[in-house]
MARTI-61621 format. One line per field, with one value per residue: x negated, y, z negated of N, C-alpha, C in turn; residue number from 1. Coordinates in Angstrom, 2 decimals, decimal comma, m for minus. Last residue first. Example, Ala and Ser with C-alpha at 12.3 -4.5 7.8 and 13.67 -1.06 7.14 Angstrom:
2
nu <- c(m12,85  m13,19)
nv <- c(m2,25  m5,69)
nw <- c(m7,08  m7,80)
cau <- c(m13,67  m12,30)
cav <- c(m1,06  m4,50)
caw <- c(m7,14  m7,80)
cu <- c(m12,90  m13,20)
cv <- c(0,03  m3,30)
cw <- c(m7,87  m7,80)
gudo <- c(2  1)
//
This chain:
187
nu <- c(m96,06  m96,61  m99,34  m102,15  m101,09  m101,78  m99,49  m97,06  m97,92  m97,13  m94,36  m93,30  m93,79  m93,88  m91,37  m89,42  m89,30  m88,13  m86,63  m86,84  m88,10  m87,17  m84,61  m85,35  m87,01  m85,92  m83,58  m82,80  m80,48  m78,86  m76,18  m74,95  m75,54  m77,49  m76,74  m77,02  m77,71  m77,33  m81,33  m84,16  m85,70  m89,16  m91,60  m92,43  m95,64  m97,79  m101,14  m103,27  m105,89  m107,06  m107,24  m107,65  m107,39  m104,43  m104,12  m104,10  m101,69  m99,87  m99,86  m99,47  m96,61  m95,48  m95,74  m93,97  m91,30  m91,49  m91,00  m88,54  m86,69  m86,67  m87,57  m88,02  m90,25  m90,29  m91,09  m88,52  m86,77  m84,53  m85,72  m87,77  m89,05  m91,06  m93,67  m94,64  m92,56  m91,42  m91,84  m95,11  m97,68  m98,71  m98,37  m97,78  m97,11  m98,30  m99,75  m98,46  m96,74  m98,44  m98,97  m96,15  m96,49  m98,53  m96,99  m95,31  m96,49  m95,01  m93,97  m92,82  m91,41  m89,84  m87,80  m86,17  m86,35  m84,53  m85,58  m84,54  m83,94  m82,71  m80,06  m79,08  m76,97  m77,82  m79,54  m78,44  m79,15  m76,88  m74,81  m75,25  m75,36  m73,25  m72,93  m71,18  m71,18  m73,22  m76,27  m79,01  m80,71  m80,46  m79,64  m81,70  m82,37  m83,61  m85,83  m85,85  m87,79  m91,26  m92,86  m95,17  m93,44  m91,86  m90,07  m92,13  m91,95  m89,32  m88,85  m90,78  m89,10  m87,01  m86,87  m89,48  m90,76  m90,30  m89,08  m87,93  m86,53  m87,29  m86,67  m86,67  m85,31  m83,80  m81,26  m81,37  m79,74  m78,08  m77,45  m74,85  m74,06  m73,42  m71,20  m69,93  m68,45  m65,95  m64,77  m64,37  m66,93  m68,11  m71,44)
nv <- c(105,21  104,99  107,12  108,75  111,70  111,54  110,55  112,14  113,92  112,76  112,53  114,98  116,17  114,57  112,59  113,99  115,44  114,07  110,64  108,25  107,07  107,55  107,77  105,99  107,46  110,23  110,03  109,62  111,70  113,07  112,32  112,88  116,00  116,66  117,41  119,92  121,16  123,92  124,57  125,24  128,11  128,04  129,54  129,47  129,67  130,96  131,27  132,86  131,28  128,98  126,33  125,15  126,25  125,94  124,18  125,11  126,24  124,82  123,56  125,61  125,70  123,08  122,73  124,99  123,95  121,54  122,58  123,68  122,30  121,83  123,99  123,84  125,12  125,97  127,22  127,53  127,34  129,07  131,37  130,35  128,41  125,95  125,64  125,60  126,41  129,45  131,84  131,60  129,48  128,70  125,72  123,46  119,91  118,07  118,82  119,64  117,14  115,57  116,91  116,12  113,76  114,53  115,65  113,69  110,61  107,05  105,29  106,11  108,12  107,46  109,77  111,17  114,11  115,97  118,20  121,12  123,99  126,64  128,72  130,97  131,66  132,25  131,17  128,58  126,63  126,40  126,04  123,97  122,00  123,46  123,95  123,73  127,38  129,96  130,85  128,97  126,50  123,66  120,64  117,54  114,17  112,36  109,59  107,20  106,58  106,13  104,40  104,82  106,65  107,05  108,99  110,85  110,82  111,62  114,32  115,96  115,49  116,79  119,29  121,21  122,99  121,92  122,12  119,69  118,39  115,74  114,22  110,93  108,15  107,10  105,51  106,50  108,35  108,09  111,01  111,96  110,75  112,96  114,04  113,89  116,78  116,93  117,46  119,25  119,54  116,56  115,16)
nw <- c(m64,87  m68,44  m69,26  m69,03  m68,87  m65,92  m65,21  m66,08  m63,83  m61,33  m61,69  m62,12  m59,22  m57,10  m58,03  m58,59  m56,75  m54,57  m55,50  m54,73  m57,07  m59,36  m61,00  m63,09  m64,28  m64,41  m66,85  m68,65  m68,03  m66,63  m65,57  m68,21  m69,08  m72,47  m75,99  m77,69  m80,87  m82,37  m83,48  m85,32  m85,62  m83,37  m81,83  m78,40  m76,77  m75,71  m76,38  m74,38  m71,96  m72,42  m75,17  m77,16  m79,12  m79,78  m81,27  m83,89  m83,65  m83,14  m86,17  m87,79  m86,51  m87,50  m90,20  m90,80  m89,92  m90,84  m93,59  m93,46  m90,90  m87,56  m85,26  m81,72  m79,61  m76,46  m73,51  m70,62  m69,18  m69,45  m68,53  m65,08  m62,87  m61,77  m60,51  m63,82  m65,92  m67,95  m69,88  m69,75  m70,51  m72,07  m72,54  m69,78  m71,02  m72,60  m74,69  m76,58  m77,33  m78,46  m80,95  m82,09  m82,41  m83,93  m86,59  m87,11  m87,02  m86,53  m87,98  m90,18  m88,74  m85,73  m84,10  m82,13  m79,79  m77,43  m75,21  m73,33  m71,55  m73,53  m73,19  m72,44  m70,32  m67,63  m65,90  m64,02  m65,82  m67,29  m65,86  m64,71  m66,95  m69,26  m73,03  m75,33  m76,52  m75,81  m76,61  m76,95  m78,31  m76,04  m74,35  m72,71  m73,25  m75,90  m77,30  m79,92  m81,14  m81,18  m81,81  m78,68  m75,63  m73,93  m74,09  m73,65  m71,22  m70,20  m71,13  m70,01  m67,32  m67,57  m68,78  m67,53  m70,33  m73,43  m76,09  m78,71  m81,63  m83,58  m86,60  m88,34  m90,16  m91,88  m90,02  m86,67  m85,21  m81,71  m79,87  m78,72  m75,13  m71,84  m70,20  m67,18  m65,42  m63,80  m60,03  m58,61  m57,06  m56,77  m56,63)
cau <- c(m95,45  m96,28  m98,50  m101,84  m101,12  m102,71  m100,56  m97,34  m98,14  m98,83  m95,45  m93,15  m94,59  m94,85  m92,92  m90,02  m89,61  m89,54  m86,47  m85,96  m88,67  m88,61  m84,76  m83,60  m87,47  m87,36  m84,01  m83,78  m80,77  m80,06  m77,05  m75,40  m75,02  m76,96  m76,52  m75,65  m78,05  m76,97  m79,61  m82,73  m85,23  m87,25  m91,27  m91,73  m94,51  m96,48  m99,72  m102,71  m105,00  m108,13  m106,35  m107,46  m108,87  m104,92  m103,58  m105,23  m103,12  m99,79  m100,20  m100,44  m97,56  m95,45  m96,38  m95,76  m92,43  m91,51  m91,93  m89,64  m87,08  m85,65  m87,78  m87,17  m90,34  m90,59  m91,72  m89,71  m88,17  m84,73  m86,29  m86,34  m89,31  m89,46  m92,21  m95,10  m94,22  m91,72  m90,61  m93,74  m96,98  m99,25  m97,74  m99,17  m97,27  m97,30  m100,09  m98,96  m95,90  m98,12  m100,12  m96,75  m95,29  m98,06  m98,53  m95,00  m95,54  m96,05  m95,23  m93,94  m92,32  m89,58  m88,75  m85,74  m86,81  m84,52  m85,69  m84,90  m83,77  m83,48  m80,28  m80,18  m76,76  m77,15  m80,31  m78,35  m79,31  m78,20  m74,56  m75,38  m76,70  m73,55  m73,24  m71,01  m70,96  m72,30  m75,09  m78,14  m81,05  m80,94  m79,76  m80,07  m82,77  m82,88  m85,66  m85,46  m86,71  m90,39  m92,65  m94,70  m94,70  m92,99  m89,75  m91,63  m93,34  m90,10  m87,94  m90,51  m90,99  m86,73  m86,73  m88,10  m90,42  m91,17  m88,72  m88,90  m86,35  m88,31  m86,20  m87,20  m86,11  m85,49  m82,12  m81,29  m80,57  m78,18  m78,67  m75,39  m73,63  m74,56  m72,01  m69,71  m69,97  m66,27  m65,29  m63,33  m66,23  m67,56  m70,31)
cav <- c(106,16  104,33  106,62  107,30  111,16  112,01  109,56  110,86  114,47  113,13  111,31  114,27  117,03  115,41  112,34  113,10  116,28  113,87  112,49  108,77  106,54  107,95  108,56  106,19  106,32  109,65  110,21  108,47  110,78  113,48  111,56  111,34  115,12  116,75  116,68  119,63  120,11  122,57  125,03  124,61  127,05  128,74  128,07  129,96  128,67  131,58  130,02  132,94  132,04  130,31  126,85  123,92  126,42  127,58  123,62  124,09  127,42  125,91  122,84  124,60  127,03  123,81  122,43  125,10  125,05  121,20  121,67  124,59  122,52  121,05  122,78  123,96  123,82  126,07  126,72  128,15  126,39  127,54  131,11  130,87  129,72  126,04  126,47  125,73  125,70  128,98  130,55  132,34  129,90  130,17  126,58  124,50  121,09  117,61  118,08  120,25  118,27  115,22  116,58  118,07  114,54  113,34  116,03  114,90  111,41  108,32  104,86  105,23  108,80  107,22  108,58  110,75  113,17  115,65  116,90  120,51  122,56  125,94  127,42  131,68  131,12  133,24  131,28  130,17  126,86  126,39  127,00  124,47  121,88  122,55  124,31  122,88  126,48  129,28  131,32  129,50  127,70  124,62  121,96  118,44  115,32  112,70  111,27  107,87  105,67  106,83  104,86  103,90  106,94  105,36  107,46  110,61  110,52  110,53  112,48  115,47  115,50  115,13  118,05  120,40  123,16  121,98  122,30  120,53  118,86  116,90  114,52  112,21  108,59  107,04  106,15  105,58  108,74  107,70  109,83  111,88  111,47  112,13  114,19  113,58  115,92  117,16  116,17  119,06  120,86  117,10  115,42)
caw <- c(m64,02  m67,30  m69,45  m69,13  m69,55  m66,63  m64,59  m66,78  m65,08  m61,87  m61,88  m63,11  m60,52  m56,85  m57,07  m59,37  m57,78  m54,50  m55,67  m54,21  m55,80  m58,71  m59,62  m62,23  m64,32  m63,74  m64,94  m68,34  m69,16  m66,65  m65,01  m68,13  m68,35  m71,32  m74,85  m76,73  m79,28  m81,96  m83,13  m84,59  m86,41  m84,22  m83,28  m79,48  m77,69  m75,61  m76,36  m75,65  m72,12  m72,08  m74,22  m75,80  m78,90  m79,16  m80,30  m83,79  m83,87  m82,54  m84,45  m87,68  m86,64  m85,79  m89,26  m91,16  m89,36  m89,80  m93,40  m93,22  m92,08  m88,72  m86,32  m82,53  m80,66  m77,59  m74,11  m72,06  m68,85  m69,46  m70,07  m66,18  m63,39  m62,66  m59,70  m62,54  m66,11  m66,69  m69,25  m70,35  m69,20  m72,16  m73,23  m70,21  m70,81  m72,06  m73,23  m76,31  m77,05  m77,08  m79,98  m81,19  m81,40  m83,36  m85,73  m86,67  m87,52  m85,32  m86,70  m90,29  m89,32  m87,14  m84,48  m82,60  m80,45  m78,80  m75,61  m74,12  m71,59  m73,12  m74,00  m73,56  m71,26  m68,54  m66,96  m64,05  m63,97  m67,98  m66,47  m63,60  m66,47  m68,61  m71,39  m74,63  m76,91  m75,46  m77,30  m76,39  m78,67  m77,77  m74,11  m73,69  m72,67  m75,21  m76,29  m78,39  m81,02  m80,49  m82,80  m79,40  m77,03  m73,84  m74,51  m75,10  m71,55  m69,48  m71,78  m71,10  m67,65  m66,97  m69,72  m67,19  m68,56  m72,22  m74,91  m78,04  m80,24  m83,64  m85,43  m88,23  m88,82  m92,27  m92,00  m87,70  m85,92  m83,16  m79,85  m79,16  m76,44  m72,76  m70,91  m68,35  m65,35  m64,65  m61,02  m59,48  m57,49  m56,23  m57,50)
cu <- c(m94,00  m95,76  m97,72  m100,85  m101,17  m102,51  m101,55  m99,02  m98,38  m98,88  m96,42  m94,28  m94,43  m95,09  m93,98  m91,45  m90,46  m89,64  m88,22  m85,89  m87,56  m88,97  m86,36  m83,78  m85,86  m87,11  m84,81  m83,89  m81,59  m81,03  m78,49  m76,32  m75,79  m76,36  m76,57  m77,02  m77,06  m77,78  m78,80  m81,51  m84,19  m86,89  m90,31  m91,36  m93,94  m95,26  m98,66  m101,24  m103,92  m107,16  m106,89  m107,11  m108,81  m106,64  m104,00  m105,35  m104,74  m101,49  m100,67  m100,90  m98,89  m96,95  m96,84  m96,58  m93,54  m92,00  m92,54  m90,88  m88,26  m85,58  m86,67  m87,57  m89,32  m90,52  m91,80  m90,12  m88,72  m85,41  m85,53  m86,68  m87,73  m89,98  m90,87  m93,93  m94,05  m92,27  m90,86  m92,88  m95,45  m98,43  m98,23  m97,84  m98,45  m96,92  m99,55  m100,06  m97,18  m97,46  m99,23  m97,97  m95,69  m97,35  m98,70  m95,85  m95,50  m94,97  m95,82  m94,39  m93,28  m90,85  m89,30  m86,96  m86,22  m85,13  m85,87  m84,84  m84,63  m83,11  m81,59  m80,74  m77,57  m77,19  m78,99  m78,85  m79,14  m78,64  m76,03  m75,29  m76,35  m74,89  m73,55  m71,34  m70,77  m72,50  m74,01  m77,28  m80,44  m81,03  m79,90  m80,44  m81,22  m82,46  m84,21  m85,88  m85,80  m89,09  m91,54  m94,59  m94,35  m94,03  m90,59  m91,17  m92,71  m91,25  m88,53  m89,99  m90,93  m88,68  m87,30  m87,84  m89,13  m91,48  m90,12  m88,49  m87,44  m87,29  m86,71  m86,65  m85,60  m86,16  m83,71  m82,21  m80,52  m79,88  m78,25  m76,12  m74,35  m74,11  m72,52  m71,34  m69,86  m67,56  m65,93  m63,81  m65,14  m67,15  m69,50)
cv <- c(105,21  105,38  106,31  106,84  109,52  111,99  109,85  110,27  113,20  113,38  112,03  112,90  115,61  115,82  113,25  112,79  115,38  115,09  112,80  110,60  107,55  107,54  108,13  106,63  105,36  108,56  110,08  108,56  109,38  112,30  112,23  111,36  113,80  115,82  116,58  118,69  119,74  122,43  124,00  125,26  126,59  128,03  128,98  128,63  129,73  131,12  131,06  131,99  131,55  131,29  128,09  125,52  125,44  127,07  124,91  124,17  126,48  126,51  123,82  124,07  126,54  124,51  122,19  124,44  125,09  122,30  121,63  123,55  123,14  121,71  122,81  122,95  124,84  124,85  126,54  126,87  126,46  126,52  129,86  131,10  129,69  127,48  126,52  126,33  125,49  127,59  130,59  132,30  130,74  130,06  128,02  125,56  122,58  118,98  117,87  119,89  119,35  116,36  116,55  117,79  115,85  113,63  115,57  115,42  112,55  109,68  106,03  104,66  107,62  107,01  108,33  109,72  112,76  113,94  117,02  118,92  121,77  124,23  127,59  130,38  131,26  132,70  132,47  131,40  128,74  126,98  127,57  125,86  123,43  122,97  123,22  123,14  125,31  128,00  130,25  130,02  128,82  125,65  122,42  120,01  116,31  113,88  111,04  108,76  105,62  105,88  106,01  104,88  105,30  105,98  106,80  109,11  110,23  110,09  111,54  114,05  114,90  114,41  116,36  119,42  122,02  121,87  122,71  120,68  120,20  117,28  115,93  112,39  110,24  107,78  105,82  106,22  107,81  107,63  108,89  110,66  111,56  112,03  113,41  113,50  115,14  116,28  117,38  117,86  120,08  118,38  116,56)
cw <- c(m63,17  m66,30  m68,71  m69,84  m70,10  m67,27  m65,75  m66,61  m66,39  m62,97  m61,98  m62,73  m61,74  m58,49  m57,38  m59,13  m58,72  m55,51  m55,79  m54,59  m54,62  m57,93  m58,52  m61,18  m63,43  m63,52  m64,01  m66,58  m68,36  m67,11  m65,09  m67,31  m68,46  m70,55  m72,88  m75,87  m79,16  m80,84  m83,19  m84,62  m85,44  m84,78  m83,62  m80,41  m78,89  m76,30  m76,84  m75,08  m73,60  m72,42  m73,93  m74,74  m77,44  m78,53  m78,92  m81,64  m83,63  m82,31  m83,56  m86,36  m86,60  m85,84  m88,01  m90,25  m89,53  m89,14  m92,06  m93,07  m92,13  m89,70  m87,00  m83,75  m81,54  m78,49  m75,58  m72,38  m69,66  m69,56  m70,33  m67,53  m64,19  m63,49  m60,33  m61,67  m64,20  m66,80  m67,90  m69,52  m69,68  m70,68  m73,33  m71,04  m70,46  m71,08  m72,49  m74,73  m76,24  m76,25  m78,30  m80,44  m81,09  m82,49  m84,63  m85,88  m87,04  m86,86  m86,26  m89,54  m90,28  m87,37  m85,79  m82,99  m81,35  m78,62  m76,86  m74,50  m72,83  m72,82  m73,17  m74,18  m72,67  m69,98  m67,85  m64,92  m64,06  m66,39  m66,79  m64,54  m65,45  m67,53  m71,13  m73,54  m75,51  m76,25  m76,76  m77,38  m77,93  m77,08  m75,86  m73,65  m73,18  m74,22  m74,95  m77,93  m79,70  m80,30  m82,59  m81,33  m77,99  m75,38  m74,31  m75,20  m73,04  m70,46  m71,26  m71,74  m68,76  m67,15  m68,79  m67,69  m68,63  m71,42  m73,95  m76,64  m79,80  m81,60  m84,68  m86,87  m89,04  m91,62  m91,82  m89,23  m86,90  m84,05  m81,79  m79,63  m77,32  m74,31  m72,01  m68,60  m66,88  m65,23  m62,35  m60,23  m58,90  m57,18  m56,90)
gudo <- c(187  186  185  184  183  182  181  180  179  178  177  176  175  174  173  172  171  170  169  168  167  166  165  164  163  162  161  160  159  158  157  156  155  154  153  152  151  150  149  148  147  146  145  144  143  142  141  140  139  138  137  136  135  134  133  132  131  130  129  128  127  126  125  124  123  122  121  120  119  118  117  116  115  114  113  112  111  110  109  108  107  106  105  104  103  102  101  100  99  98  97  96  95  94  93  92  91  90  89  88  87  86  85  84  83  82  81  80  79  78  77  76  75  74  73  72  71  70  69  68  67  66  65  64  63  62  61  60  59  58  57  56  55  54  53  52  51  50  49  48  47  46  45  44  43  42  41  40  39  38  37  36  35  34  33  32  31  30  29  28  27  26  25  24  23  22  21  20  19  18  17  16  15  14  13  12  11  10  9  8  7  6  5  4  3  2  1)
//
């Protein structure tokens, strides 16, 4: 993409009646959106940016860690196939959450580690998770639980990137496939 091209951006995920919405951030969304969309009861995951000051950043803005967004994945599923608990299970495998913004060579507070909730419901049962989710773990969980922000969307060409890139980006190769493998889920 050239200097004067403007990166078009992803639009929002439709939230069909009934369905729940859980955005979490853990290390590099393109990890994340990969394993969420094969969950069954999962409508979508969208990869995107929370919890910044700027309004409408873009990936190179986020890159630079001025901004204060995390990368993130908004879920979208619907709570009579998989419910909340459910999504944080995976949330908590999906990751090492005693790593402080970072998860392996993605160092920033881009990379953090949190769970934005909806409602207080959705906190209790972060915190819950959080504390069940501590006896998996030698070192103390660094996950921040905030209340949502906007989600901004990221560029188009983040969106279902693994499964777009993986034979051609060896990021894909080395960190996002092993991580699916060990979650027996499609690589």
């Amino acid at each position: 993409m050239s200097d004067s091209e403007t990166p078009t951006m992803a639009s929002l995920p439709e939230i069909p009646d009934g369905a729940k919405v859980a955005t979490l951030g853990a290390g590099c969304f393109w990890c994340v959106e990969a394993a969420y969309n094969q969950i069954d009861g999962v409508y979508s995951a969208i990869s995107g940016y929370m919890g910044g000051e700027s309004s409408n950043p873009t990936y190179e803005q986020i890159c630079e860690g001025k901004t204060g967004h995390a990368e993130v994945v908004q879920v979208v599923f619907d709570p009579a196939k998989i419910d909340y608990e459910t999504i944080l299970a995976w949330f908590w495998d999906l990751h090492d959450p005693t790593q402080l913004n970072r998860q392996g060579n993605d160092v920033g507070t881009q990379y953090r580690s949190v769970i934005f909730y909806e409602n207080e419901e959705q906190k209790m049962t972060a915190e819950r998770s959080q504390s069940a989710a501590q006896e998996n773990f030698d070192q103390p969980i660094v996950t921040e639980i905030v209340p949502a922000m906007t989600f901004f969307p990221a560029e188009n060409y983040h969106q279902n990137y693994y499964f777009l890139n993986k034979t051609r980006n060896s990021y894909c190769q080395y960190v996002v496939e092993p991580k699916l493998k060990k979650l027996k889920l499609k690589s």
